[in-house]
Biopython code that builds the backbone (N, CA, C, O; Angstrom):
import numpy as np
from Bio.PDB.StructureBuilder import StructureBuilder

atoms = [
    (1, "UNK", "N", (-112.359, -40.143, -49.517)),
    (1, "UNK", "CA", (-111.368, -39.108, -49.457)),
    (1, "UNK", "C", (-111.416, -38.457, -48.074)),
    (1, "UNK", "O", (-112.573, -38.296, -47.684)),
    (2, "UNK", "N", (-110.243, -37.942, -47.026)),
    (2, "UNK", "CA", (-109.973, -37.360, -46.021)),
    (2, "UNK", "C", (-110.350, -35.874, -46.505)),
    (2, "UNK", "O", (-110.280, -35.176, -47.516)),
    (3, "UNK", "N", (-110.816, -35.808, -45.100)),
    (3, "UNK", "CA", (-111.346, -34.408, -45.162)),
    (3, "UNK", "C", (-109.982, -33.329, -44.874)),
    (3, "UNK", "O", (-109.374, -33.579, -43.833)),
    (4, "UNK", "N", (-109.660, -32.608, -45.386)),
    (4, "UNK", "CA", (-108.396, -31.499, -45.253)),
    (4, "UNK", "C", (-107.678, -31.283, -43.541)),
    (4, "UNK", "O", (-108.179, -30.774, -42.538)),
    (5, "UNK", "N", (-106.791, -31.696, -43.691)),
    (5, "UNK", "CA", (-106.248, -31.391, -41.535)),
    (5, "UNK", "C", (-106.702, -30.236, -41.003)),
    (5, "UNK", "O", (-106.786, -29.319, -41.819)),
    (6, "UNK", "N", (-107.082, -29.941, -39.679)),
    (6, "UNK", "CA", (-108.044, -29.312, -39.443)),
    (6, "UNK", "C", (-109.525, -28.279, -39.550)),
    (6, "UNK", "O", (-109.981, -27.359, -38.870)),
    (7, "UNK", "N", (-110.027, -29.140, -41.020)),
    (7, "UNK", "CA", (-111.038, -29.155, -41.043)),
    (7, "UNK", "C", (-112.000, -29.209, -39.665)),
    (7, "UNK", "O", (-112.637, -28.230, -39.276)),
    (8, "UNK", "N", (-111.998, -30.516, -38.992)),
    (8, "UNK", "CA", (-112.829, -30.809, -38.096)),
    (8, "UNK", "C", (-112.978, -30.016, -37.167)),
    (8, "UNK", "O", (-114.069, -29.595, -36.782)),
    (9, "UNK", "N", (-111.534, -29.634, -36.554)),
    (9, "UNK", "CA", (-111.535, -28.425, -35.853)),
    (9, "UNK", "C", (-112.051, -27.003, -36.265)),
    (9, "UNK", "O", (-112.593, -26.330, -35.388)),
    (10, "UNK", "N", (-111.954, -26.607, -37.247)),
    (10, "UNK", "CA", (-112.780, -25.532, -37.838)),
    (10, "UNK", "C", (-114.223, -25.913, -37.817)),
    (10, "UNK", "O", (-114.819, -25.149, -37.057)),
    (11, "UNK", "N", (-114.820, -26.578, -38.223)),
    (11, "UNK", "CA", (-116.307, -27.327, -38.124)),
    (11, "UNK", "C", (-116.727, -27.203, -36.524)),
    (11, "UNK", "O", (-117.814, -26.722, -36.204)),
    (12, "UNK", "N", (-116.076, -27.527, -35.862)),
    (12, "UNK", "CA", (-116.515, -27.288, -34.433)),
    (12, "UNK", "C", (-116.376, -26.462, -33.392)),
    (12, "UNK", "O", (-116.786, -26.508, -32.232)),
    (13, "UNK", "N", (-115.682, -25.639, -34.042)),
    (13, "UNK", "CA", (-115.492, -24.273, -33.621)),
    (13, "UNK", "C", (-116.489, -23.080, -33.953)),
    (13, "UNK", "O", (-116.674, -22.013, -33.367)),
    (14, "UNK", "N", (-117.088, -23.641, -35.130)),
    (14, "UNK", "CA", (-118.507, -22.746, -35.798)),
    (14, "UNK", "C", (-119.556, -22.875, -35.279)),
    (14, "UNK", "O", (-120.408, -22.023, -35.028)),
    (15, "UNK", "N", (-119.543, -24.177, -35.054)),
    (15, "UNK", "CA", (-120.758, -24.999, -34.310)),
    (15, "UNK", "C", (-121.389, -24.498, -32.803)),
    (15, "UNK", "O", (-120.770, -24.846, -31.797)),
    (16, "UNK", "N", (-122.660, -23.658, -32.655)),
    (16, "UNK", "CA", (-122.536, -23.282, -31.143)),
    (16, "UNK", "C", (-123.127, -24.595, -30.511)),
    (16, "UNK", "O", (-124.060, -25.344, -30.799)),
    (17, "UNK", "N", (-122.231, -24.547, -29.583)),
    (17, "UNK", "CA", (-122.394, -26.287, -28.391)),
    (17, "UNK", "C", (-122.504, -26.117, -27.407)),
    (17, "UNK", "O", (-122.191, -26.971, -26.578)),
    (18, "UNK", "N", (-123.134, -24.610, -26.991)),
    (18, "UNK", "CA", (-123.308, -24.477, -25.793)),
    (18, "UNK", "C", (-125.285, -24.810, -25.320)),
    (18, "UNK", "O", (-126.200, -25.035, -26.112)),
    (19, "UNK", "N", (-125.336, -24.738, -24.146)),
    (19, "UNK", "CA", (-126.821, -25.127, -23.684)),
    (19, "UNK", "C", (-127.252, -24.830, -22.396)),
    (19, "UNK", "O", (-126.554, -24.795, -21.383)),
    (20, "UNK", "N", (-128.664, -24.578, -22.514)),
    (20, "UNK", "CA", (-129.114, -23.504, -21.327)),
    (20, "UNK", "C", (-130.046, -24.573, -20.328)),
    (20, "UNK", "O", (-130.863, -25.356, -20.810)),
    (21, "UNK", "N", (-129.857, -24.493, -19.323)),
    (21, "UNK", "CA", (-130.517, -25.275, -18.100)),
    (21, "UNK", "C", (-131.091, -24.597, -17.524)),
    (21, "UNK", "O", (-130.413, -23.779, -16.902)),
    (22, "UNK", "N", (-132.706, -24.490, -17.352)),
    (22, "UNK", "CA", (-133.352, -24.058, -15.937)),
    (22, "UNK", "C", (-134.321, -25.019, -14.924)),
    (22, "UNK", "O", (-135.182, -25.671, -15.516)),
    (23, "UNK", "N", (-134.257, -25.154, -13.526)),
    (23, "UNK", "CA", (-134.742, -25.969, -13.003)),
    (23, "UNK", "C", (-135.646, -25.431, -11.755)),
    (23, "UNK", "O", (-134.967, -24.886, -10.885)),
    (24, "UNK", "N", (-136.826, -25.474, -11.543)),
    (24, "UNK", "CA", (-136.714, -24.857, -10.379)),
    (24, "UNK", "C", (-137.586, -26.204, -9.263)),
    (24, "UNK", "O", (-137.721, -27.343, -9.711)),
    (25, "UNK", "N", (-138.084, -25.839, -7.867)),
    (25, "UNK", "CA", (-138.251, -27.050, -7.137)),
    (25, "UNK", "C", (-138.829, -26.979, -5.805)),
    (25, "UNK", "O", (-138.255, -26.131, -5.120)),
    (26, "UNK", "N", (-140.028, -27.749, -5.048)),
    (26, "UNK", "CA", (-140.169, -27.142, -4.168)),
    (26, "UNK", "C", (-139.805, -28.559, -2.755)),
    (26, "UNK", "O", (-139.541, -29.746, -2.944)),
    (27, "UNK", "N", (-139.908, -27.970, -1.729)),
    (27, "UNK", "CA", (-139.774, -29.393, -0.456)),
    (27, "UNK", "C", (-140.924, -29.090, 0.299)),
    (27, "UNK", "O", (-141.646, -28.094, 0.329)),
    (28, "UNK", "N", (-140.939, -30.364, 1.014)),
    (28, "UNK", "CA", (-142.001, -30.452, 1.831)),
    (28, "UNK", "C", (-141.666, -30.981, 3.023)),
    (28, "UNK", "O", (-141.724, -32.193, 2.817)),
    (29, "UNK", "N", (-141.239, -30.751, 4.544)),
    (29, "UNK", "CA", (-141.104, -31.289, 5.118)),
    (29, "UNK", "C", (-142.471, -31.975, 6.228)),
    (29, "UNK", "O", (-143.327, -31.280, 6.773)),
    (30, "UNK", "N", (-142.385, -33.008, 6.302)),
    (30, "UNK", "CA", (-143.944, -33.603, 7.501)),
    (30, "UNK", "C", (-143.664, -33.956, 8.673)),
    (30, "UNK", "O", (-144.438, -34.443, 9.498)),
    (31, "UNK", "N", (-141.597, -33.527, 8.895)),
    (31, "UNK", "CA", (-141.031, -34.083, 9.797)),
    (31, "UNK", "C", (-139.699, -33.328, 9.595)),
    (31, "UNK", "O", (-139.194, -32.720, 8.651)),
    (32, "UNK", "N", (-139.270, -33.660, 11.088)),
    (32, "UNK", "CA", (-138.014, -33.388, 10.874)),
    (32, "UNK", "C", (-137.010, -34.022, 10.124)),
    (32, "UNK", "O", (-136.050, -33.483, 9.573)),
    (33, "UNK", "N", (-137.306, -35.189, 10.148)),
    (33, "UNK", "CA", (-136.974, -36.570, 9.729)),
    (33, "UNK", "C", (-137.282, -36.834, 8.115)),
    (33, "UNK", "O", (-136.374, -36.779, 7.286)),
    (34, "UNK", "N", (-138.003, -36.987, 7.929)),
    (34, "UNK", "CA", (-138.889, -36.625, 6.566)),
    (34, "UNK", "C", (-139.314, -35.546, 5.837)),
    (34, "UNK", "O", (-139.955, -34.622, 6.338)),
    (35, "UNK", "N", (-138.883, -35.627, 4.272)),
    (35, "UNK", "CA", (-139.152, -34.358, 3.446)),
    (35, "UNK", "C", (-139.785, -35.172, 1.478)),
    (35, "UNK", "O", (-139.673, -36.277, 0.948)),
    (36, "UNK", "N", (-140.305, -34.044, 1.126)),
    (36, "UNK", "CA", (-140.879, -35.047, 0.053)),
    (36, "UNK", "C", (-140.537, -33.850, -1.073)),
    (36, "UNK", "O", (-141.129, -32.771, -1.113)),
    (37, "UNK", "N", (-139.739, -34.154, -1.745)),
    (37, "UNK", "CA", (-139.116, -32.350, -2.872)),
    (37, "UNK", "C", (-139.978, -33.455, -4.684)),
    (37, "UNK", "O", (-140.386, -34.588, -4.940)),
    (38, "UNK", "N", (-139.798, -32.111, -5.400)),
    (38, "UNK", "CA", (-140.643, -32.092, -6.524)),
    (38, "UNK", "C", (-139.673, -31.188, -7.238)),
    (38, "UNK", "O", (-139.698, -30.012, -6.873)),
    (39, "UNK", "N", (-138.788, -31.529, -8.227)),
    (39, "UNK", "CA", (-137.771, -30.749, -9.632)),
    (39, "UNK", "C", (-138.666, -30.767, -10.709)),
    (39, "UNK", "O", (-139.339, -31.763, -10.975)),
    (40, "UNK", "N", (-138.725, -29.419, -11.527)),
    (40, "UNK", "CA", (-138.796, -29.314, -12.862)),
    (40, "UNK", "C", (-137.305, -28.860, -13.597)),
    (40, "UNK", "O", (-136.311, -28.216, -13.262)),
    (41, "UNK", "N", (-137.670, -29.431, -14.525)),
    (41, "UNK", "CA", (-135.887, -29.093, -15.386)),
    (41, "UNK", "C", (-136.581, -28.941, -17.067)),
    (41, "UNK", "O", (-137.510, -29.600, -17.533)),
    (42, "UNK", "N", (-135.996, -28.147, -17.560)),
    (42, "UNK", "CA", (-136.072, -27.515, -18.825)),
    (42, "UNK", "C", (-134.640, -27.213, -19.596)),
    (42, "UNK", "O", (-134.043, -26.155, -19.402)),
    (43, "UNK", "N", (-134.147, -28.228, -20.480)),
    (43, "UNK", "CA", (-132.974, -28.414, -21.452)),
    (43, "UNK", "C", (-133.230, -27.394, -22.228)),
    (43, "UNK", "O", (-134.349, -26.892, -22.329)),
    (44, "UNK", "N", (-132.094, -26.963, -22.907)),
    (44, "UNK", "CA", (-132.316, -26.179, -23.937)),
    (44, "UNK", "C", (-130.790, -26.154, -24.940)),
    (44, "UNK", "O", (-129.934, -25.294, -24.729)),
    (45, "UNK", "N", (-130.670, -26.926, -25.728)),
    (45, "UNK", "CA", (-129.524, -26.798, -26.625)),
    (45, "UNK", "C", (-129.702, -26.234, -27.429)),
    (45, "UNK", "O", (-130.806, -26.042, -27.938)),
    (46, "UNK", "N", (-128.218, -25.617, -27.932)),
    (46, "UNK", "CA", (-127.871, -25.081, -29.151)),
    (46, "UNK", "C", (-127.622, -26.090, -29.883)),
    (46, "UNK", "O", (-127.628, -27.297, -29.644)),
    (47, "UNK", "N", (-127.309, -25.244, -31.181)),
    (47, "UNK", "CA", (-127.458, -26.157, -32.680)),
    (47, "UNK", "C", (-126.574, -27.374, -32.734)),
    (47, "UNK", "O", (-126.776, -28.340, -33.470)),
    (48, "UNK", "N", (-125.448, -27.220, -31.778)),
    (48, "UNK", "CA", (-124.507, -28.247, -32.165)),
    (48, "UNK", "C", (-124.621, -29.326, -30.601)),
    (48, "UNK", "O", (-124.086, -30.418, -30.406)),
    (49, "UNK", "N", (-125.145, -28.853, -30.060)),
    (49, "UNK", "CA", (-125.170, -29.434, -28.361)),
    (49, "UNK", "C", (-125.729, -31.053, -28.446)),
    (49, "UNK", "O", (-126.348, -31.428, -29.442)),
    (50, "UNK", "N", (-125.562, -31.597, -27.768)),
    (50, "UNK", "CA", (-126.332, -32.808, -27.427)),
    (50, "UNK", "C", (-126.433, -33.453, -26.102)),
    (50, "UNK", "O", (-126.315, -34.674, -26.000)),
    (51, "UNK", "N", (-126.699, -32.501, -24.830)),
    (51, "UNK", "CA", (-126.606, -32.478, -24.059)),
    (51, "UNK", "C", (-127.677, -33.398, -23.812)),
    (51, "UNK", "O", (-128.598, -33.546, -24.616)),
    (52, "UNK", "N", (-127.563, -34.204, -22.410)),
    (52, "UNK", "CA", (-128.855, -34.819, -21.813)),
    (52, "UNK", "C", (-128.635, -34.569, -20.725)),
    (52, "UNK", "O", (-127.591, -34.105, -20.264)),
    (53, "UNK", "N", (-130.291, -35.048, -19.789)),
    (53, "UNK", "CA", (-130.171, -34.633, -18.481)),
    (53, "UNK", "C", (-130.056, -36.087, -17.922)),
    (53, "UNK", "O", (-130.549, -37.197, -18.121)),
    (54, "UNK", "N", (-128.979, -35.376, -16.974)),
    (54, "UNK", "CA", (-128.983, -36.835, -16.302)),
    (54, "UNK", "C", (-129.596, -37.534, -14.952)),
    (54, "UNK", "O", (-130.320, -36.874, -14.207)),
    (55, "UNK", "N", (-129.278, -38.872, -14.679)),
    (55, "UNK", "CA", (-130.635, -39.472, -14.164)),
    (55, "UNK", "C", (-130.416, -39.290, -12.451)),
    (55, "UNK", "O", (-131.346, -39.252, -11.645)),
    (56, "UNK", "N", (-129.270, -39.211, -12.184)),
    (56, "UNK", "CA", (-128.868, -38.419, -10.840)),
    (56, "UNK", "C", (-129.435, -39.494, -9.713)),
    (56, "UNK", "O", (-130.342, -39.314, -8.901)),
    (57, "UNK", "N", (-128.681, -40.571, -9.903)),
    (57, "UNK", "CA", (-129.304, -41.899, -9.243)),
    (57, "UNK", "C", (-130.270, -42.776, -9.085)),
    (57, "UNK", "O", (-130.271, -43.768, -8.356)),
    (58, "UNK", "N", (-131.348, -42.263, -10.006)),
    (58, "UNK", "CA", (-132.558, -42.732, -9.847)),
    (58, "UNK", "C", (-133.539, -41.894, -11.209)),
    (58, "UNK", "O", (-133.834, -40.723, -11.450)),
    (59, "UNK", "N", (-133.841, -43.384, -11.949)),
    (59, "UNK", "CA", (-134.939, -42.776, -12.768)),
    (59, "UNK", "C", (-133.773, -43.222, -14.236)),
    (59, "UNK", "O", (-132.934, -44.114, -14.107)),
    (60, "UNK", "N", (-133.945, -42.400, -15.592)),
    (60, "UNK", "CA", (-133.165, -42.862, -16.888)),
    (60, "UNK", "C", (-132.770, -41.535, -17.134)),
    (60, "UNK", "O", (-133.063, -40.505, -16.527)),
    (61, "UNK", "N", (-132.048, -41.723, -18.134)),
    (61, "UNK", "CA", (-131.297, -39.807, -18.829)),
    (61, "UNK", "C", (-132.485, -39.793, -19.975)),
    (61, "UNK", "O", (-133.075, -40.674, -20.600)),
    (62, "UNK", "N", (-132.550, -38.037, -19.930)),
    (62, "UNK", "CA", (-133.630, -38.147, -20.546)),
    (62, "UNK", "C", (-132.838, -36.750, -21.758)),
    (62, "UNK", "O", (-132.609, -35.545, -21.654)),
    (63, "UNK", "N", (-132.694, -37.576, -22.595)),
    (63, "UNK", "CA", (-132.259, -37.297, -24.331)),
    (63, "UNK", "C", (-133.333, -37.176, -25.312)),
    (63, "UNK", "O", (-134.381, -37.821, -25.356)),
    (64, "UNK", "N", (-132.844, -36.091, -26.231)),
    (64, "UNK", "CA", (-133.604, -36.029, -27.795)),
    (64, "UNK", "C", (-132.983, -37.221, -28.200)),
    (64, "UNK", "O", (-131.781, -37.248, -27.937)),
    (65, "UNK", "N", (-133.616, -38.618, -28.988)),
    (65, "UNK", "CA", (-132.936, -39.278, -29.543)),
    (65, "UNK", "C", (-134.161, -39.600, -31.232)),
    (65, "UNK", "O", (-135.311, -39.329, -31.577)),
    (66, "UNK", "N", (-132.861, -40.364, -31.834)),
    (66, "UNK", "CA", (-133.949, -40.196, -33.801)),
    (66, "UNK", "C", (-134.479, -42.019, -33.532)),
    (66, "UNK", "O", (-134.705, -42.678, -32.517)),
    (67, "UNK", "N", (-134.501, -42.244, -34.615)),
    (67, "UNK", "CA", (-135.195, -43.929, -34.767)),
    (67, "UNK", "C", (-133.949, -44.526, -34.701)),
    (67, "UNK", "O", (-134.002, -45.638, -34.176)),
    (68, "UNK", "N", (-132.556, -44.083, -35.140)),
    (68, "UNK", "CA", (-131.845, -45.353, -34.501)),
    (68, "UNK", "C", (-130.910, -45.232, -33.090)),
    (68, "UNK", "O", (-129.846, -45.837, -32.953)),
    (69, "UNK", "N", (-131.482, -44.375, -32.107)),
    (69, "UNK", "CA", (-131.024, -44.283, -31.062)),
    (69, "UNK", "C", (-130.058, -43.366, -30.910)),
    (69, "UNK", "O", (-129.732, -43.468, -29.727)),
    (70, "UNK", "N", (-129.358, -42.464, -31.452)),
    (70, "UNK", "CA", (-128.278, -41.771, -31.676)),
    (70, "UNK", "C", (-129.295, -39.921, -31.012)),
    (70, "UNK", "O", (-130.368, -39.389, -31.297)),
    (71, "UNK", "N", (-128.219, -39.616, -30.144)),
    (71, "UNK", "CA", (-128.565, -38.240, -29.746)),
    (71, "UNK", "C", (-128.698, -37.607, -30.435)),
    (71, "UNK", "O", (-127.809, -37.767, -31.272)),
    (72, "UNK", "N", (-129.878, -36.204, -30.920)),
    (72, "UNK", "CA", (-129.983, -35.944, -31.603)),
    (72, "UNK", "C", (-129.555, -34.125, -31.005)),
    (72, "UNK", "O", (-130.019, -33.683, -29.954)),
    (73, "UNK", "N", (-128.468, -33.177, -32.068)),
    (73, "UNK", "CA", (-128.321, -32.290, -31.428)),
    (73, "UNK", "C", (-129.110, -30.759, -31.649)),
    (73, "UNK", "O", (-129.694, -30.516, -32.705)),
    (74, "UNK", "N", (-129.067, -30.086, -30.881)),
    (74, "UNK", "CA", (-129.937, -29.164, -30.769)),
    (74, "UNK", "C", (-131.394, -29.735, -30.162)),
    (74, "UNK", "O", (-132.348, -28.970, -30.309)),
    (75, "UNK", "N", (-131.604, -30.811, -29.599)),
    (75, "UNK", "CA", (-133.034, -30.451, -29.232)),
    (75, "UNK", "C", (-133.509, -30.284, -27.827)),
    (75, "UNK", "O", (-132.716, -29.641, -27.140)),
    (76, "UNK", "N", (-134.013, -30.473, -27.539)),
    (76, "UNK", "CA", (-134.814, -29.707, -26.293)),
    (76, "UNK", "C", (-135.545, -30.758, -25.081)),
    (76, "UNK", "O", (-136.507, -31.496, -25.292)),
    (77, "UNK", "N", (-134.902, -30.623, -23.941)),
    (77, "UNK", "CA", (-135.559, -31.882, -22.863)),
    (77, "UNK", "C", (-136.067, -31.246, -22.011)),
    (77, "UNK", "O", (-135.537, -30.253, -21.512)),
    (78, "UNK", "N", (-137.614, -31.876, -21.563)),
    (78, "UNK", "CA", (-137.939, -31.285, -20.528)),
    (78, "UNK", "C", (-138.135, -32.953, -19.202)),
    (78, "UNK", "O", (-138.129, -34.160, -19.445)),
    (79, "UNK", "N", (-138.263, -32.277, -18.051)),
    (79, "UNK", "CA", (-138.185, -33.855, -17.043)),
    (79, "UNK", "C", (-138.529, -33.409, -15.572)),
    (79, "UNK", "O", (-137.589, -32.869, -14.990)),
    (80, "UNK", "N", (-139.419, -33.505, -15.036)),
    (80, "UNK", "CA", (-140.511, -33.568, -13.752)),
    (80, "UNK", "C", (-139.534, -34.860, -12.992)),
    (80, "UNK", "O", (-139.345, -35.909, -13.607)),
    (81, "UNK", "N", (-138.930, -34.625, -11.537)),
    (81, "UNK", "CA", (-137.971, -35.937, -10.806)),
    (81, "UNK", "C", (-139.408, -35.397, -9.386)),
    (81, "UNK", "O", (-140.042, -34.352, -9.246)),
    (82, "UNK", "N", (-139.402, -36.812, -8.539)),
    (82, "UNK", "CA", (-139.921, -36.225, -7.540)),
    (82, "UNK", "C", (-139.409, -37.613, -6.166)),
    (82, "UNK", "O", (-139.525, -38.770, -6.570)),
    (83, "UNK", "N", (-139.048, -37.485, -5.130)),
    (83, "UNK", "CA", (-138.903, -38.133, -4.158)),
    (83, "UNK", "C", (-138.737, -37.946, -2.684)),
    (83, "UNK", "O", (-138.397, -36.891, -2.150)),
    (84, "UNK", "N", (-139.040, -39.201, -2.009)),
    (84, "UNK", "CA", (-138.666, -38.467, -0.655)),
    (84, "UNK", "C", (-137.157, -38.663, 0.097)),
    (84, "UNK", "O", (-136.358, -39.522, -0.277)),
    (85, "UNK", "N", (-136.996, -38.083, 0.791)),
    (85, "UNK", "CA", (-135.773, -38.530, 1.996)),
    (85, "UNK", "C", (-135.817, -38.518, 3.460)),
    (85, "UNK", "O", (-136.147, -37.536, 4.124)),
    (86, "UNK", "N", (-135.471, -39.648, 3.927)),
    (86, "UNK", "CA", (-135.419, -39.700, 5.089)),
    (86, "UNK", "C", (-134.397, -39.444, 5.897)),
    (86, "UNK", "O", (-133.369, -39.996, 5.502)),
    (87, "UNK", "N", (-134.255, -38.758, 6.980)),
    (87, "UNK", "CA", (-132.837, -38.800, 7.403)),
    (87, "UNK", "C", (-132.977, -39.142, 9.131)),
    (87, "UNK", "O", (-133.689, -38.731, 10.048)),
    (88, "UNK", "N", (-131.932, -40.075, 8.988)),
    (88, "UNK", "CA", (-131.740, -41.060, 10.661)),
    (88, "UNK", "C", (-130.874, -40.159, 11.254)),
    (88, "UNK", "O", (-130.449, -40.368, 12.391)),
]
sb = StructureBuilder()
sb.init_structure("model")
sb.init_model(0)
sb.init_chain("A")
sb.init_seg("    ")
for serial, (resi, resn, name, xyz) in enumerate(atoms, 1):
    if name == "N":
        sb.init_residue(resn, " ", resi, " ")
    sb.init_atom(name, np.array(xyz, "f"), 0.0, 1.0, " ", f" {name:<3s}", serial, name[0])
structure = sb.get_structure()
């Protein structure tokens, strides 16, 4: 049986889907040329969220996920990135 016309929309309108990001980070330069930086990042969803962090060129997204792979919402990511850059 179909669920009533805008049902769904009511359902997700109740739902809070919003989510809180804090990151903070430090650099290192050994050069002018050369620098070596270090990110912490701390996810934080609400009940309906399923936010992930993403891998920002390098490295995987790092998601709450259950046993069959499916995002799981409301939960909570934390993720340490660290690299260097060179610049010519």
């Amino acid at each position: 049986m179909a669920p009533p016309p805008g049902s769904a929309d009511f359902a997700l309108k109740t739902v809070d889907s919003s989510a809180d990001q804090y990151s903070a980070g430090v650099k290192y330069r050994f050069s002018p040329f050369v620098s070596w930086y270090l990110v912490n990042s701390y996810l934080r969803n609400g009940p309906g969220a399923h936010y992930c962090m993403g891998a920002s060129g390098h490295g995987y997204n790092v998601c709450g996920r259950d046993a069959n792979n499916n995002v799981v919402a409301g939960n909570k990511a934390k993720a340490v990135g660290t690299g260097m850059t060179f610049d010519f």
